[in-house]
N, C-alpha and C positions, 0 to 999 in steps of 0.2 A: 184346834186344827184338825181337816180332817187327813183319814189316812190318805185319799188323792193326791194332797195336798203335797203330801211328804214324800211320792213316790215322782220323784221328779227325772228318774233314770229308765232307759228304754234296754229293755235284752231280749237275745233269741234263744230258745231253749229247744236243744235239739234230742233229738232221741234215736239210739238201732235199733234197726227192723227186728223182728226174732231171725236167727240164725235159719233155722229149720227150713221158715219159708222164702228169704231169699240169701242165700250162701256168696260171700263173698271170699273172695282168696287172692293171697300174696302170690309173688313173682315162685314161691319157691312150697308154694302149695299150704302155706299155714293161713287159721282162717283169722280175717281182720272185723272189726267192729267201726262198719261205717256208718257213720250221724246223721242224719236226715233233718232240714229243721220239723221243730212241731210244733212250736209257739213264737209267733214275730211280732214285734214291737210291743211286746209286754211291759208294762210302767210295774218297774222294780226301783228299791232301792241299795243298792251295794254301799256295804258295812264293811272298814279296811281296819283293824285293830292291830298295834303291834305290844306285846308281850316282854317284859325282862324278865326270866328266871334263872336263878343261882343252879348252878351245873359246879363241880368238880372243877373243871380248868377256865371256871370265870363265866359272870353273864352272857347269857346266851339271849336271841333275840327270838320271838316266835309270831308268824303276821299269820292274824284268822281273817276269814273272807266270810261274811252272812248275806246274804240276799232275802230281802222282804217283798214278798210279793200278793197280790191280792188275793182273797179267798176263793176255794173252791175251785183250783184251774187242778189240771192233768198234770201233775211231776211228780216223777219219784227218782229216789237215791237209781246210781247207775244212769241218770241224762248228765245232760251238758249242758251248761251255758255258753256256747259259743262268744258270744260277743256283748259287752255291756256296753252305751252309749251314756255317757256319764256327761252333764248338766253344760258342759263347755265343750262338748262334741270330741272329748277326746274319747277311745275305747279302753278295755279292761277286757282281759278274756286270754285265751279259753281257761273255763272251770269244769270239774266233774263235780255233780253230784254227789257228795257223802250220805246225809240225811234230811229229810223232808218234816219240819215238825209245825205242826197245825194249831196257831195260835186260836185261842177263845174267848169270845166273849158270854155275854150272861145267856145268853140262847142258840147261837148260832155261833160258826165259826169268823173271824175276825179279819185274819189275814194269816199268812204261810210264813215261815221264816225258814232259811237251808242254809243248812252249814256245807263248805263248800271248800277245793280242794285244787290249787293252782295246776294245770297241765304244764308238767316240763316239755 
């Protein structure tokens, strides 16, 4: 199967401007970090894993989020995934960015995988 194949989920991956050159600011003068998109309808596929581990006052439960995405595009840790459109048109989102890690193959890069970080 190919990777196409597999990436059967659609996201927008959004990015802030640098600070320096356009300054945005709150009601009360502190400055905010607003997202712009910068990639739409990228074919991703969101990875939902949940986790049991032994903790002191009893299993604990722990859900990781990975997004596979095709090689070679512009992300790094610090964007957003705004919005994933997952296979049955429901959504999944917002994510930040944690880390950006570049999968390999024999010569060339394969496809992206990010570890990724639920916005409360």
């Amino acid at each position: 199967m190919a990777l196409d194949d597999f990436l059967v989920h659609r996201c927008t991956i959004q990015r802030a401007p640098n600070a320096e050159e356009t300054p945005t600011r709150g009601s009360s003068g502190e400055a905010l970090k607003v997202f712009a998109d910068h990639i739409t309808l990228l074919p991703c596929r969101l990875v939902v894993q949940d986790e049991r581990m032994a903790s002191p006052s009893g299993f604990l439960f722990a859900t990781t989020y990975r997004l596979i995405i095709p090689a070679n595009r512009d992300v790094r840790a610090g964007d957003r995934v705004s919005e994933v459109v997952m296979d049955d048109l429901s959504t999944q989102g917002p994510f930040t960015i944690e880390s950006v890690i570049p999968r390999l193959a024999r010569s060339s890069q394969h496809h992206i995988t990010m570890r990724l970080e639920k916005v409360k």
